[in-house]
C-alpha positions in Angstrom: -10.6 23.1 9.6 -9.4 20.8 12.5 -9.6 17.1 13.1 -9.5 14.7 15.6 -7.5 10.9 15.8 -8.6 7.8 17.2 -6.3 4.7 16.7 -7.5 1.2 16.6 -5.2 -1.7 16.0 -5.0 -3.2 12.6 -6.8 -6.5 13.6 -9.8 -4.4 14.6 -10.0 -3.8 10.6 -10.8 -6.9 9.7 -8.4 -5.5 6.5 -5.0 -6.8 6.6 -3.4 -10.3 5.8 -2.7 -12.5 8.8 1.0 -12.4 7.3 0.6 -8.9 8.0 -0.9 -8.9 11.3 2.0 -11.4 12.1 4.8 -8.9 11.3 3.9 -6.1 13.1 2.8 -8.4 15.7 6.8 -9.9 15.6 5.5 -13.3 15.0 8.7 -15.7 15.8 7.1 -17.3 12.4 8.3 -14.9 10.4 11.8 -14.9 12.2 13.7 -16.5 9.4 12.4 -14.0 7.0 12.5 -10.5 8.4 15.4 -8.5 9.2 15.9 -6.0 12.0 12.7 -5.1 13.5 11.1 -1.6 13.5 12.1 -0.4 15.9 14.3 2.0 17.2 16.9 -0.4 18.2 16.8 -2.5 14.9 17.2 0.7 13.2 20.0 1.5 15.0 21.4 -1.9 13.8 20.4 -1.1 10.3 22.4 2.0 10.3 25.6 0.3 11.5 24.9 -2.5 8.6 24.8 0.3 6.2 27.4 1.8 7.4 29.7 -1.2 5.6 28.3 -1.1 2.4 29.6 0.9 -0.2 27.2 3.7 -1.5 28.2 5.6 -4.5 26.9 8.4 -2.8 28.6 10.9 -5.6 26.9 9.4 -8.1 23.7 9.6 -6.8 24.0 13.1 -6.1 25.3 13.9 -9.5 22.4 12.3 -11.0 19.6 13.6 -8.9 20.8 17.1 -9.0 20.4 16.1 -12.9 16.8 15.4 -12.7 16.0 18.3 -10.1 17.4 20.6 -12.5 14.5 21.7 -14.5 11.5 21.1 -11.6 11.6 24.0 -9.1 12.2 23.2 -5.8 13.5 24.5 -2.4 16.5 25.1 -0.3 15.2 22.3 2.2 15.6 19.6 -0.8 18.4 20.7 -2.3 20.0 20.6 1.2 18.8 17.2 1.4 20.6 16.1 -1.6 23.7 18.0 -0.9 23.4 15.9 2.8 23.5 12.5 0.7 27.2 13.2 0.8 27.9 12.4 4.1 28.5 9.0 5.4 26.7 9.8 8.1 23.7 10.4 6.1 21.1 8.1 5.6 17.5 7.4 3.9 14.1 6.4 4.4 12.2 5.4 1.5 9.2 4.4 0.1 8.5 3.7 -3.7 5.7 3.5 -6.0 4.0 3.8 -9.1 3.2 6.7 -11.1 -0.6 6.4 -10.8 -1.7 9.6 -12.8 -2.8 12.5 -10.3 -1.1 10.4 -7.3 -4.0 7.7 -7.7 -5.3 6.4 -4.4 -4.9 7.9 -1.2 -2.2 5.3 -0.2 0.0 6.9 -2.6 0.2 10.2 -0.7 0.3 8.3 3.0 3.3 6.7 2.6 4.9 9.5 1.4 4.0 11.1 4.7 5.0 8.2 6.4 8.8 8.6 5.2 8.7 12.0 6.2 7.3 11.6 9.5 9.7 8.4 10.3 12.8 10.6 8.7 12.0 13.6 11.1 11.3 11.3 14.0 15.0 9.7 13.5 16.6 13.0 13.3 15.2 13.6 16.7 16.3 10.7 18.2 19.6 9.9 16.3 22.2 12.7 17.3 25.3 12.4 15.1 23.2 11.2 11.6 21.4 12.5 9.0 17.9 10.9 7.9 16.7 12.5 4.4 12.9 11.1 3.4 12.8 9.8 -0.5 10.2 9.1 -2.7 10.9 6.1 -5.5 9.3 6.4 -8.3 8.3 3.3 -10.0 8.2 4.5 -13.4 8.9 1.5 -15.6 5.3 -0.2 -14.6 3.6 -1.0 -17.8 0.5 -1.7 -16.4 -1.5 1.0 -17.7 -5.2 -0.2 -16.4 -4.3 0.0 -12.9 -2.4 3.4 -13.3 -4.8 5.4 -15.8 -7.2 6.5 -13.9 -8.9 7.8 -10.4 -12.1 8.0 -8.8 -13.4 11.2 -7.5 -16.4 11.4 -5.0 -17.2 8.2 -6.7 -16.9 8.9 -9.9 -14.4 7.1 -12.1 -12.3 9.4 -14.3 -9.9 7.5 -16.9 -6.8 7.8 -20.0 -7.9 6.2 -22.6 -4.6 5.7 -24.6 -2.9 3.6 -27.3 0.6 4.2 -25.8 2.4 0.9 -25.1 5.3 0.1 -22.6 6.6 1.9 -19.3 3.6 4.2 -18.0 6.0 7.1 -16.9 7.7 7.2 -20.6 4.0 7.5 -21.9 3.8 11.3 -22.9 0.7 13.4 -22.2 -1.6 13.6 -25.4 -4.8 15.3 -25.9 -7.0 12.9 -24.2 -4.7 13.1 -21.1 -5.7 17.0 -21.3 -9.3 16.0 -22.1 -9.2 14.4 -19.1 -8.0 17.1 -16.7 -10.8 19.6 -18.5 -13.1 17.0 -16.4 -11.7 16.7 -13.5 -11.9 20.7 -13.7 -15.5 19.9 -14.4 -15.6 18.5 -11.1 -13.5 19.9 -8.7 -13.1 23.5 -10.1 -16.3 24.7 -8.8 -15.4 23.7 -4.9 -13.7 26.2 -3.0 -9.7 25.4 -3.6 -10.9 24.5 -7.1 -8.9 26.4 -9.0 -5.9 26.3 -6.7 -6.2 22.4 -7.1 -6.6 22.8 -11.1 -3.8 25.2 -11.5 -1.8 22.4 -9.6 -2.3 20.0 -12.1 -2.2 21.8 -15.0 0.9 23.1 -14.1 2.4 20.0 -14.0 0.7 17.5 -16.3 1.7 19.5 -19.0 1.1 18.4 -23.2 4.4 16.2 -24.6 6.0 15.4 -20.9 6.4 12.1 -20.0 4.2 11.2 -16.8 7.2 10.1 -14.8 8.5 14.2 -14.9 4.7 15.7 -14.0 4.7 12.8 -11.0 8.3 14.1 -10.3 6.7 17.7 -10.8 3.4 17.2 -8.8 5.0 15.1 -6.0 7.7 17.6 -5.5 4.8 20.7 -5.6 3.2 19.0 -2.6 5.8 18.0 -0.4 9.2 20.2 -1.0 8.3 21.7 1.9 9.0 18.7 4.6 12.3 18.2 2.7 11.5 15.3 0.4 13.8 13.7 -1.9 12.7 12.4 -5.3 14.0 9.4 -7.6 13.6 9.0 -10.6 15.3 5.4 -10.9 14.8 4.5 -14.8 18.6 6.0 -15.7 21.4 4.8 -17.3 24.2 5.8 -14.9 22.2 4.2 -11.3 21.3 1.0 -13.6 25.1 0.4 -14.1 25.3 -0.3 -10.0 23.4 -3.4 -10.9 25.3 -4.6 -13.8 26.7 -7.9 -12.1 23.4 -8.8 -10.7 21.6 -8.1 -13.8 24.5 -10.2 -15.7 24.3 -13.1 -13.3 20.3 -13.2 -13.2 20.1 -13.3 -17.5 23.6 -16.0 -17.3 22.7 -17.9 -14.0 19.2 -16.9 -13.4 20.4 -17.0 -9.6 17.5 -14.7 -7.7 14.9 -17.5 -8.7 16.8 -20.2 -7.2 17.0 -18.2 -4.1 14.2 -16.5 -3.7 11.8 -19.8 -5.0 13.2 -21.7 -2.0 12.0 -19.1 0.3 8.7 -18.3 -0.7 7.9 -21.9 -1.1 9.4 -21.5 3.0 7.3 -18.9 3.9 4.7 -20.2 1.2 3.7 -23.2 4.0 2.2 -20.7 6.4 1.3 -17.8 4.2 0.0 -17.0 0.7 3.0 -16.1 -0.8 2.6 -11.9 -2.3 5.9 -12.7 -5.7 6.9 -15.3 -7.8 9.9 -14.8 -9.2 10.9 -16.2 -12.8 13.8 -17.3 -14.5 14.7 -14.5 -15.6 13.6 -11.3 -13.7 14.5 -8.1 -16.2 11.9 -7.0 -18.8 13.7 -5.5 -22.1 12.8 -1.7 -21.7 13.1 0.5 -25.2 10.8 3.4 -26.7 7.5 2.2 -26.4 8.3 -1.6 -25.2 8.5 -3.1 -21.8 8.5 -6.9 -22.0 10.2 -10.3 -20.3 13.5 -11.2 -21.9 13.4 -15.4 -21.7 16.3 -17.9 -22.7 15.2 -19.9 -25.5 17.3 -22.5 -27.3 20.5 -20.7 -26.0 19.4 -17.2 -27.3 17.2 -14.3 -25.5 14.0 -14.0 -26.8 12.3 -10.7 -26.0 8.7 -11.1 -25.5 6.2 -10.1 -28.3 8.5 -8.2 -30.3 11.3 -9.8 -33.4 14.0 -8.4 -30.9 16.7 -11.8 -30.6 20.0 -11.7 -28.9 23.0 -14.3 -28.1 24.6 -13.9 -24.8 27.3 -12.1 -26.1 25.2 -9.4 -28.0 22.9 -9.3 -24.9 26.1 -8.4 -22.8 26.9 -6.4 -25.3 23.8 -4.4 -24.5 23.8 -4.8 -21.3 27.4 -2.9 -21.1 26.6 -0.3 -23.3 22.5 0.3 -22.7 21.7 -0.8 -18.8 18.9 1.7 -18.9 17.1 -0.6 -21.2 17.6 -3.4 -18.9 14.1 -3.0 -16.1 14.2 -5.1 -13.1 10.9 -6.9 -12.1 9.4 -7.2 -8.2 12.2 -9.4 -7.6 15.2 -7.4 -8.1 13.7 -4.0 -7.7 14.0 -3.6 -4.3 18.2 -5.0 -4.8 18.4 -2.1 -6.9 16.9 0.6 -4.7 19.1 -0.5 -2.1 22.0 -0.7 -3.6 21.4 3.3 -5.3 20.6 4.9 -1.9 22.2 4.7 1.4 19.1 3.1 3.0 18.2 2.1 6.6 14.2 1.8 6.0 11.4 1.1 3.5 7.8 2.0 4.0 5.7 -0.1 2.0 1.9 -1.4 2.0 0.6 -5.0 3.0 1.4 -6.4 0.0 4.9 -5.0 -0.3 5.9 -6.3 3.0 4.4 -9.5 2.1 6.9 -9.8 -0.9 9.8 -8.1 0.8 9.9 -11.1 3.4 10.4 -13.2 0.4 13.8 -11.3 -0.3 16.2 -11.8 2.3 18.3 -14.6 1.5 18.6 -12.4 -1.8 20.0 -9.7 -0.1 22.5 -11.9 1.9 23.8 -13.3 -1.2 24.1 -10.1 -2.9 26.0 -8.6 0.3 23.4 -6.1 0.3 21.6 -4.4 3.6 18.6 -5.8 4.4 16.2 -2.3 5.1 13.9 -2.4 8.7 10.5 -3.0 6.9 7.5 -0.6 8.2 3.9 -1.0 7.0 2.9 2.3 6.0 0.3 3.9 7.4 -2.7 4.1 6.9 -6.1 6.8 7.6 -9.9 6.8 7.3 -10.8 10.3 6.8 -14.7 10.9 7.8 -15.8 14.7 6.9 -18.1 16.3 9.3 -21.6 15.1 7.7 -20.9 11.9 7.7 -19.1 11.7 11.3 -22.7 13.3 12.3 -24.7 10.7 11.3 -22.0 8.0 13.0 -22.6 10.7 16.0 -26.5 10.1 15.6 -26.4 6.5 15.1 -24.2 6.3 18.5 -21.6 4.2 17.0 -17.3 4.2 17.4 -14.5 4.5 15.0 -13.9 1.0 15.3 -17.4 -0.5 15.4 -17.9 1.4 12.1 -15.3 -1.3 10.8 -17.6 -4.3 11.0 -19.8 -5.3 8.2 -22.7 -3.7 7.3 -25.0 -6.3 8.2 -23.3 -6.7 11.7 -23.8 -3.1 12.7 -27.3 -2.7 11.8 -27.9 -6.0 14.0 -25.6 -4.3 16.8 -28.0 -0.8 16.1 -31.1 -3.1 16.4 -30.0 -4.8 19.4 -29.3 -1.5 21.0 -32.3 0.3 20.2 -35.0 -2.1 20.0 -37.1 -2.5 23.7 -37.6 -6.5 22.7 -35.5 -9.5 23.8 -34.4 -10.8 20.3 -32.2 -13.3 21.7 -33.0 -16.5 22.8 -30.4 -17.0 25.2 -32.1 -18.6 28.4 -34.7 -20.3 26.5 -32.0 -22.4 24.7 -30.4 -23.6 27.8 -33.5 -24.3 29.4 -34.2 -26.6 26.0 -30.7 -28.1 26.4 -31.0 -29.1 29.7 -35.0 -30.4 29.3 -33.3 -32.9 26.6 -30.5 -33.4 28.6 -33.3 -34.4 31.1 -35.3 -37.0 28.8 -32.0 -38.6 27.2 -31.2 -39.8 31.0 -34.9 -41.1 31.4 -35.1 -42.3 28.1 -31.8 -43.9 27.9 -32.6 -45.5 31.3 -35.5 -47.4 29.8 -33.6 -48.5 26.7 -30.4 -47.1 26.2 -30.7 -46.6 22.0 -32.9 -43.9 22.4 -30.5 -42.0 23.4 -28.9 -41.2 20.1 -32.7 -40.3 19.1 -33.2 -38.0 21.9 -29.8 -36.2 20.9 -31.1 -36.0 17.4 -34.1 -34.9 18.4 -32.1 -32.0 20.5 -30.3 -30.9 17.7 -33.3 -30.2 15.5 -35.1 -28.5 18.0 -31.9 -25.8 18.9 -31.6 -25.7 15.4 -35.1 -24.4 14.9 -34.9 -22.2 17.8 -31.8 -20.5 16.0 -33.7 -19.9 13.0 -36.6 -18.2 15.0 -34.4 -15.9 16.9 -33.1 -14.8 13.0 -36.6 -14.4 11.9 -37.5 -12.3 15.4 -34.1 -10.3 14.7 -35.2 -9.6 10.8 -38.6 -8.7 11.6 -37.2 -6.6 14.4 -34.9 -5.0 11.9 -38.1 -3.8 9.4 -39.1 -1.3 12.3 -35.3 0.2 11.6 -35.4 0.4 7.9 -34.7 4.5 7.7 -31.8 3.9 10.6 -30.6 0.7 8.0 -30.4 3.1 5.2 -28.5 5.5 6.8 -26.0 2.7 8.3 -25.8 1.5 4.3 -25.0 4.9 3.0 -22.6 5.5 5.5 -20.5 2.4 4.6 -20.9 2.9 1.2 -18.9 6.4 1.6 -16.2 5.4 4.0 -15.4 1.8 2.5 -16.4 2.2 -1.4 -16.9 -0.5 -3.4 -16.5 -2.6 0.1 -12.9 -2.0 0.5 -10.6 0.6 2.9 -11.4 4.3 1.4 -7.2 5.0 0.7 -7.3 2.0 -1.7 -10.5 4.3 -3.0 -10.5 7.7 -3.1 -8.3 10.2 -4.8 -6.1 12.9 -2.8 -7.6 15.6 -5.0 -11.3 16.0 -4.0 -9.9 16.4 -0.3 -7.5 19.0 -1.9 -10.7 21.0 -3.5 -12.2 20.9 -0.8 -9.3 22.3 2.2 -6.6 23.2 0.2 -2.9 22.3 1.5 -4.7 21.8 5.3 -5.2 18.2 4.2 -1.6 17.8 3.8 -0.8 19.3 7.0 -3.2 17.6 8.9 -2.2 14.3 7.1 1.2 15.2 8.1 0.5 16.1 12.0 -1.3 13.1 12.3 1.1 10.5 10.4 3.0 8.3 13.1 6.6 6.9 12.9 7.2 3.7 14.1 3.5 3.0 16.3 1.6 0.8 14.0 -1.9 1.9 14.1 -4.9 2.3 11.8 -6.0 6.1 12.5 -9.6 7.5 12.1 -9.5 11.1 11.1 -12.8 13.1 12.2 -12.6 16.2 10.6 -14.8 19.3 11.9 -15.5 22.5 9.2 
């Protein structure tokens, strides 16, 4: 199995945000809001910043040696961690949910990204360390957009009564229910049961999903050296105890961060809003807002009240119960690791714009923000029929109903436009208004009218010539429709889609490989993988 890449620009997509388009671009709009840019020279900058802060670097190796210590691993991670010692060590890191079975493909392609971007800096970079980490946000308690994943199209969910933090949810029976069909599905291709053995080896009955995506994360890429967080403890929470104290006493990050978005807010749509208070109360089975009422805490739906002292009190003795929102999660993972550069997705990038100032007032490096990569992966059937059809990577990009026009317009021995007979009628009228106006010079505005309804029904000819045109190509339409329908499902970008797994099945580890080969550091291109079998 081999593939081939073709890069297209990210505003051939017609997929990403203008805010987006603007930052990689290096927009002087978005001056104010970014920090160092990425590229090799701001990273070099961003090393030096780090270089002044003071990372607990003992701590976080004590702790993550703590949570490698019953997943099996190898010498290339535990290296890693041992490296985090050094102050001449530093990390690149991306972070997300724990979607069950990785969730969409974006999930595994930024993971890729930091490793690609980590080996590419220890290249370049004599003298320094770069170790690639993976943060899991586990403390997400938004189950419906974490339960489930859709293979070859098909939508596979857990159905569960848990409540609170998805990765403290523990796998139940319908969890394994749900991996006896996925089995259904994917056992029978031919790494079916290399892929099922995979799972069931670390989804396992009783765990909490944050330790099988520690597990399952850490089975596919040990092997390129990454580094996985597990952030929701007690001893990396106490970093953040004077920021946590001054958000619930002074509720300082909305003040700062409300002025900027409403800033960049004026040219964009703004990704966060942040809220008085930004730390949900995180216990058992509950994740929910804490809000000041009356001059007490209030922790939403639940009978759990504090005063300010008693919710110090906790604060002291429990910060793992304390769980920082979109505001202050970033503040935290910077201030745990000693960062340089975080890979993140269009609408993580967004937000992070919005969380400068916060950083400044904090005292806290500002990471070089890189939008993650991103892949189309075309198997050989369907590049094929592309093949067939005579269309490129990016052309395949525009909307359905403009590349069947394009196909028609290729393939069809007709003139469809009407090009040269609606300049000839523009200038005929143009001819008349002077002879008409010359007589009596108010029929002009009648001529003009008159011009305007006669384009007008020209245009709407040349769309009934091109749709009866388009009946002669109804099988080539079809295939054109069936062909977007695999590659952008449900009329999105196929990594916002499809699940890692069914590639897995189908190639084995090669798709992580050839992921991997074809991930790019710091170039910030969209790339079209056309695999061959």
């Amino acid at each position: 199995m081999d593939c081939t890449s073709t890069l297209i620009p990210y505003h051939k997509t017609a997929a990403f945000s203008s805010i987006v388009l603007d930052y990689i671009d290096g927009s002087p709009k978005l001056a104010d809001f970014a920090g160092f840019p990425p590229t090799e020279a701001g990273l070099q900058k961003a090393i030096l910043a780090r270089q002044k802060f003071p990372t607990n670097r003992q701590l976080l190796v004590d702790e993550l040696k703590k949570q490698y210590s019953g997943v099996p691993t190898i010498s290339k991670v535990e290296q890693n961690i041992e490296a985090l010692l050094s102050p001449d060590t530093f990390t690149v890191t991306t972070a997300h949910q724990n979607n069950i079975f990785t969730g969409p493909l974006y999930f595994i392609y930024k993971i890729l990204h930091v490793i690609k971007l980590a080996g590419h800096l220890n290249s370049s970079f004599t003298g320094y360390k770069f170790v690639p980490v993976y943060y899991i946000g586990s403390e997400d308690a938004d189950l419906d957009e974490l339960n489930h994943i859709y293979l070859d199209g098909n939508k596979l969910s857990w159905n569960t009564s848990q409540k609170g933090a998805v990765g403290r949810m523990k796998i139940d029976k319908d969890f394994i229910k749900l991996i006896d069909a996925i089995d259904g599905q994917l056992g029978v291709m031919p790494h079916g049961r290399q892929t099922m053995d995979l799972i069931r080896q670390c989804y396992r009955m009783g765990e909490e999903v944050q330790t099988a995506t520690f597990r399952i994360v850490n089975a596919l890429f040990a092997e390129y050296g990454l580094v996985v967080l597990l952030p929701d403890n007690a001893r990396l929470k106490q970093q953040m105890q004077h920021v946590f104290e001054d958000d619930l006493l002074k509720q300082t990050a909305s003040g700062i961060v409300a002025e900027t978005s409403g800033k960049l807010g004026e040219l964009y749509k703004v990704q966060a809003h942040p809220r008085d208070i930004n730390l949900f109360y995180l216990k058992d089975n509950l994740r929910e807002r804490i809000e000041l009422r009356d001059s007490n805490y209030e922790v939403l739906h639940s009978t759990i009240k504090f005063s300010p002292d008693t919710l110090l009190k906790e604060l002291t003795e429990h910060p793992e119960r304390f769980s920082p929102n979109v505001i202050l999660r970033g503040l935290y993972q910077e201030t745990i690791l000693p960062n340089i550069a975080f890979i993140g997705g269009g609408g993580e990038v967004g937000y992070w714009l919005e969380l400068k100032k916060l950083f400044e007032h904090y005292n806290t490096p500002y990471p070089v923000l890189v939008l993650r990569n991103s892949f189309l992966i075309i198997e050989k059937k369907w590049q094929d029929k592309i093949n067939k059809l005579g269309f490129t990577p990016e052309e395949i990009f525009l909307p359905g109903q403009e590349i069947i026009n394009l196909f028609v317009s290729r393939e069809t021995d007709k003139q469809l436009e009407l090009n040269g007979t609606l300049l000839a009628t523009e200038q005929l009228y143009e001819t008349i208004k002077k002879q008409a106006s010359s007589i009596d010079v108010t029929l002009e505005k009648h001529v003009e009218s008159l011009k305007t309804s006669s384009i007008q029904r020209l245009r709407e000819l040349e769309k009934k010539m091109l749709r009866a045109e388009k009946r002669k190509f109804e099988d080539q339409k079809q295939r054109i429709d069936s062909i977007k329908n695999k590659l952008f499902p449900g009329t999105g970008l196929q990594e916002r889609y499809d699940n890692l797994f069914y590639y897995y099945a189908k190639w084995g580890p090669s798709i992580i490989h050839k992921l991997a080969e074809h991930s790019l550091a710091l170039e910030q291109k969209f790339s079209v993988l056309s695999f061959s079998e």
